[in-house]
N, C-alpha and C positions, 0 to 999 in steps of 0.2 A: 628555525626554518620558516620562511613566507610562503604565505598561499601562494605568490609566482613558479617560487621554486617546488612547489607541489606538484603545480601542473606539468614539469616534466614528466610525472608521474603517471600523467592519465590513459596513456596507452596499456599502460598494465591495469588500471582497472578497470576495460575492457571483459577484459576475465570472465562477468562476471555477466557479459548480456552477449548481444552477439556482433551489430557492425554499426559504426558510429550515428548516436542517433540524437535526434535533437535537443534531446537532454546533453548529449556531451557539448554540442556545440553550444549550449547555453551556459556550460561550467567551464570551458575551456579555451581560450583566445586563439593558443595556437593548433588548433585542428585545421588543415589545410580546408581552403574556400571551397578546393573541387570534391571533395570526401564525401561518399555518401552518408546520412544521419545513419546512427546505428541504436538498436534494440537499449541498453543502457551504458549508462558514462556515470556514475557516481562520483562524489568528487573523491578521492583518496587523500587523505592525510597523512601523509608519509613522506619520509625522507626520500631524495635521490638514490636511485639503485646503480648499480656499477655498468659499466657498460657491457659486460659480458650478459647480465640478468636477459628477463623475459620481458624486455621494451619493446612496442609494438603489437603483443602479446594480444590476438582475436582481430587486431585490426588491419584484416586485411587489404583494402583501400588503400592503407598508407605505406604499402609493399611498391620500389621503386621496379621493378621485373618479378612481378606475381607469376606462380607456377600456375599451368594446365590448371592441374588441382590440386586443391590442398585443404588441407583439415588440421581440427584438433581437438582436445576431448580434455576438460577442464574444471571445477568446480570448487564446492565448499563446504565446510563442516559447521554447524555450528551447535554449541555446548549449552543449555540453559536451565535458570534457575531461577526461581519465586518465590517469596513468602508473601501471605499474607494476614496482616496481624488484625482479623477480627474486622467483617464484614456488613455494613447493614441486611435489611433484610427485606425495607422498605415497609414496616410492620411494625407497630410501639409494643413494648411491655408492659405488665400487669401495671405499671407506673405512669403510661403513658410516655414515655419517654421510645427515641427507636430503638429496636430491637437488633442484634447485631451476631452473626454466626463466630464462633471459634477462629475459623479461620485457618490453615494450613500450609504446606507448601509443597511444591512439585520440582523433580529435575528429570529434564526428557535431551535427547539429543531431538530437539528442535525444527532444525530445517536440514538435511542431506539432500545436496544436488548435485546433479551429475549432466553437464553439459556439452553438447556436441555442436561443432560446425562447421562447415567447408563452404571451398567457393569453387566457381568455374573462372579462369582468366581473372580473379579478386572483384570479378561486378556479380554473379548470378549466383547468389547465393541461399544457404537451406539452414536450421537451429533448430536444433532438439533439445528440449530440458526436462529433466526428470527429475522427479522430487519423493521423497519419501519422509514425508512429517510424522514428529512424536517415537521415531527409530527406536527411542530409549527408555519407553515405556512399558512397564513390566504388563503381557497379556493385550497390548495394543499396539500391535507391528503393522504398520499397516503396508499395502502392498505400494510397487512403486507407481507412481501416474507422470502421465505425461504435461509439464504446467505448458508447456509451447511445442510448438510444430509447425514451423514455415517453412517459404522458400520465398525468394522476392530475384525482380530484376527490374533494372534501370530501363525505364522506356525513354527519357531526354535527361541524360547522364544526371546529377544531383538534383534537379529541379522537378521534375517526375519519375516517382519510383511506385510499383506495384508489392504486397506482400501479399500473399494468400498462404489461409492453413488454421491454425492458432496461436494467434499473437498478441498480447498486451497490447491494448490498445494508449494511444498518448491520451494522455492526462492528468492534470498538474505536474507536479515537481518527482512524485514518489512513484507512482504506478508501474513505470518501467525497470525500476531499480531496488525493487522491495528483495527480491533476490540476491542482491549483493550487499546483504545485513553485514561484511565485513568490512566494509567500506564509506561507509558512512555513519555519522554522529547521530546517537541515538539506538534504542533496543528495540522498540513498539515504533509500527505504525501509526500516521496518523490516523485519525479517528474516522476518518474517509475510509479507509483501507485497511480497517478491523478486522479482522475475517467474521465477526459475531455482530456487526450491524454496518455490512455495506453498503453504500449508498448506489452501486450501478454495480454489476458485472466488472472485474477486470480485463478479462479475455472477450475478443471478438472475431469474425473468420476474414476480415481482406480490408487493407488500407491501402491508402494511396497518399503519397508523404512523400516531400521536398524541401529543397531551402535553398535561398537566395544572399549569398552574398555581397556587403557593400564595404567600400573602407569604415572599420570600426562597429559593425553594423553587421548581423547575420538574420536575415527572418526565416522561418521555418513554420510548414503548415504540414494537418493530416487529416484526414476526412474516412473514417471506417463504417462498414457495416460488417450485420451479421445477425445466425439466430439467436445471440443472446437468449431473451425469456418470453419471446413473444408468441402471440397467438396466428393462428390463423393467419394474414394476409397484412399482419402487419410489420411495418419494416425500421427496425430500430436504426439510428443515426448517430453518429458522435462525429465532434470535430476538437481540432484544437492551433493554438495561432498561439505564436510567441516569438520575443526578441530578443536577443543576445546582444549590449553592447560592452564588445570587449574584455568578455568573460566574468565582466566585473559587477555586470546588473544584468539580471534574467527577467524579465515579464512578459505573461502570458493570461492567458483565457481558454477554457475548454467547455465545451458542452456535449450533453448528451439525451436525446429523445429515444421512449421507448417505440415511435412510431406508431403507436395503437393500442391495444390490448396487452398486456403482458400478466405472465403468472409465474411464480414462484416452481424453483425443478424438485422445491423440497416441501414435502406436507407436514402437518399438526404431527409432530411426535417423531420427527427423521431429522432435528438439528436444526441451529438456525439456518436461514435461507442464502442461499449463494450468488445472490445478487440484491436489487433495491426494491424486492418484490413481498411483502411479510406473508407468511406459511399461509396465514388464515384468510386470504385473497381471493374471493374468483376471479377478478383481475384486477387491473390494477394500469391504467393509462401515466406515467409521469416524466417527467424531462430533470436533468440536472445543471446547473451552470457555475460559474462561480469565475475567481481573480485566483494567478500563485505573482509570487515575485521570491526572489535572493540574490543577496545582496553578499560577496565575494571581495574583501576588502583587507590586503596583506593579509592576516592571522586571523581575520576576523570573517565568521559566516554566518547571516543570519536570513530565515528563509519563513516565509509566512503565506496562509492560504486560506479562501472563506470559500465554504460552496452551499448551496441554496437546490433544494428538491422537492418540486411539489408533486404533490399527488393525489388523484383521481379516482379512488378506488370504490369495486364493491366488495363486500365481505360477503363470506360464505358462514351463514346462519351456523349451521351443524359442527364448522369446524375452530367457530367464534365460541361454541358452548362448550368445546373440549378447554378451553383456555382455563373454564372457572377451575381445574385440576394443579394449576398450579401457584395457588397460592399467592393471589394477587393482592396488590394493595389497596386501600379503599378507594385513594385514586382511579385506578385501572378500572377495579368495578362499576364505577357509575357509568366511565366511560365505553365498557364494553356492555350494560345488562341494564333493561331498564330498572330504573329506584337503584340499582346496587345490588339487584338481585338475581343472582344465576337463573331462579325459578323463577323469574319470570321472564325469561328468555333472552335474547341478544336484541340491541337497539337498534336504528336501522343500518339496513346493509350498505348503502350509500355514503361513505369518507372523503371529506377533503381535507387533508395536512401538510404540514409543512417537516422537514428534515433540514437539521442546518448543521454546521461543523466552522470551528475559527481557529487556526495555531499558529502560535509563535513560536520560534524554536532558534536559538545562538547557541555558538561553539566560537571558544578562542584555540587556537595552534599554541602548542608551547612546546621547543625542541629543546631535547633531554641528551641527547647525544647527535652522532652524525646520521643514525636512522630512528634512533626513538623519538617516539611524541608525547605527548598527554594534551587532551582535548576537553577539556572541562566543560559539560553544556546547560544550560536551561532550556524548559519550554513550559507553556501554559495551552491548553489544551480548552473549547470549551465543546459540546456536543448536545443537540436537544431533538429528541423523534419521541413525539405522543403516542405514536402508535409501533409499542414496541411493551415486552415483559421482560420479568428477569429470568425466566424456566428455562434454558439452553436446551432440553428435547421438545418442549413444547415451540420453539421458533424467536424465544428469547435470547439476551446477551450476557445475561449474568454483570450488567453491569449498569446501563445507559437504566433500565427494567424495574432498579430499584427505586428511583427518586421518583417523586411526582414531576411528571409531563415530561419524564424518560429523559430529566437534564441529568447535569453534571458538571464539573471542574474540576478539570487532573493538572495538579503543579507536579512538575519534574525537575528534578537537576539528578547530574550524572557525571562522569566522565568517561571517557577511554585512551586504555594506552597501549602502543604499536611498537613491543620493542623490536621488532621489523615492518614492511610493509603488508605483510602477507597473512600478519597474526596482530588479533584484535582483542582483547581483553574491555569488557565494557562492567559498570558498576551504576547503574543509579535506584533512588527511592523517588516513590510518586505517591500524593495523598490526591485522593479524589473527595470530591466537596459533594454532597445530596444535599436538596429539600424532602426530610421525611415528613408529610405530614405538619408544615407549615415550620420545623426545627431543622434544626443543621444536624448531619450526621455525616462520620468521617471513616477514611478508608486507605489504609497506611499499605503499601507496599514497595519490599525490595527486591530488586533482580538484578541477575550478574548473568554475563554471555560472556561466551570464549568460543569464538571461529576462526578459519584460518580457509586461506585461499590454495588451489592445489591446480599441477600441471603436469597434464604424461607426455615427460620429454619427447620430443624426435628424437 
């Protein structure tokens, strides 16, 4: 089966966000001109579904006589699994060589969501998503939260639209559709959208978002605010501008200001931080920008993204000295204490850094019957934030924390197979590359998901 023939598909992976939104128009040729963007469009890999299925399925815009009101309540499970074999530690042994942990593995029910939506007349509509991570974790249930919360309506039919509430804000390729893990190539986010060293906030409170129609041609803009992480009177920004030709090449730009002062929602010793803010901050002024593009060609999808974060920041002395607790590398020390020395205090509070992130990531289609697939992928991953540790309570990643200057290189390959649309089986290994200490040190891990998509009939 061809990516063309995919795309009939794309109204069912709707599913998974809430009304067509410029990510779909960027995957999909045939999305009507007049349809307003919607919350996520992933691309689906999947075979053609029968004409009785759930085609159209969330997108209500592309309703020919939309009811008064209408709803629906929809989601996704997903199953997952890690090993890994033996981890640095960013620390040599009595040999001088790096030092390297056991290493272990976890299986948690992952991401459980549960999504709701309706409309008035199919233009003024509302998205609720709820999520409940780690469901399957023995003594860590966590309770349900809510990841979004809008409502939006059309002030000049697809060309100006309003959302207010909690909404994912657009940015790059993945942001809007990290939620629809069962429909897309790939298990981990990218390295942008870590949840243990993100570069901005994903959620923000009110956008304003359009797009413009041309033959062959689709532009699509959004411009959000909100309180994010900021302080006092200042007013964080983001935008994003991108072009769709003919579903077949996607490119774009997005950016993001924290408008001023910004700080961290989480402290020294409460997990890493939930935005581009590090725990140990008394603020922290910084902007993000960067390129995505994918590239949509018969069976072939390949999609790559570079973003760039500087940063402004002062540290807070008191909560710079909880750090020496965990076990830093000699690296880290010089760079947080002067000489390398905890006792003798933290160096100045005054930072300027930089945050970068670069990935390539290819999937070929390969059809196995008249609905299975198998999607065989790579990707290269690279990531580098100085100002970051490995301690995950102390505000670290447990990952980016261990190398000197908080790099890294994660090689993946993987695949996935759909022996429907709706059920997703994924399989890959990924080695991450460190500088410990001037040597190479490696970091072998493998993961398998199994989700599946779900719908409470009418």
């Amino acid at each position: 089966m061809s990516w063309s023939e995919a795309r009939r598909l794309r109204r069912l992976s709707v599913v998974l966000s809430c009304v067509v939104s410029t990510v779909s128009l960027a995957q999909e040729a045939t999305v009507d001109a007049g349809s307003p963007p919607v919350e996520a469009a992933p691309v689906v890999e999947a075979a053609p579904v029968p004409s009785d299925s759930a085609e159209g399925w969330g997108d209500f815009a592309g309703a020919a006589a939309p009811k008064i009101f209408e709803g629906r309540l929809y989601g996704y499970i997903d199953s997952y699994f890690e090993n890994t074999f033996g981890a640095p530690t960013g620390l040599l042994d009595a040999a001088g060589r790096p030092a390297y942990n056991e290493g272990g593995w976890e299986w948690d029910v992952l991401n459980l969501h549960v999504m709701a939506q309706g409309s008035i007349y199919g233009k003024y509509r509302y998205f609720v998503n709820m999520v409940a991570r780690s469901a399957g974790a023995m003594g860590t249930d966590q309770f349900v939260r809510i990841r979004n919360a809008w409502v939006e309506a059309p002030l000049f039919g697809s060309a100006l639209q309003v959302r207010v509430g909690k909404t994912y804000r657009r940015f790059g390729l993945y942001n809007e559709i990290l939620d629809a893990v069962p429909t897309f190539i790939g298990i981990e986010p990218p390295e942008l959208f870590d949840a243990d060293h993100l570069m901005l906030t994903r959620t923000t409170n009110a956008m304003v978002h359009g797009s413009f129609s041309f033959p062959k041609v689709t532009l699509s803009y959004s411009v959000n605010v909100g309180n994010d992480e900021r302080i006092d009177k200042a007013f964080p920004i983001g935008g994003d501008l991108r072009m769709d030709y003919s579903g077949i090449l996607l490119a774009g730009t997005s950016f993001y200001w924290s408008g001023g002062p910004a700080q961290s929602a989480q402290g020294v010793g409460d997990g890493p931080p939930t935005g581009g803010v590090a725990t140990w901050m008394k603020q922290d002024n910084y902007f993000v920008t960067g390129a995505f593009a994918q590239l949509n060609y018969k069976r072939l999808q390949v999609q790559a993204e570079y973003w760039y974060a500087g940063h402004d920041a002062q540290r807070d002395p008191a909560a710079v000295a909880q750090l020496a607790a965990g076990k830093l590398t000699s690296w880290q020390l010089q760079r947080y204490f002067v000489d390398g020395d905890p006792n003798n205090g933290p160096t100045s509070a005054a930072v300027k850094y930089a945050v970068q992130t670069f990935y390539v990531r290819a999937g070929y289609q390969i059809a196995l019957t008249e609905e299975a697939t198998l999607t065989p992928y790579v990707q290269f991953d690279w990531y580098s934030n100085p100002e970051i540790i490995a301690k995950k309570s102390l505000g670290g990643d447990n990952e980016a924390g261990r190398g000197d200057g908080g790099r890294f290189i994660k090689l993946t390959a993987g695949g996935v197979f759909r022996p429907v649309p709706q059920v997703a089986l994924k399989l890959d290994y990924s080695t991450h590359i460190y500088d410990v200490s001037k040597q190479i040190a490696l970091e072998h891990e493998v993961r398998a998901s199994l989700s599946y998509l779900w719908e409470v009939q009418q």
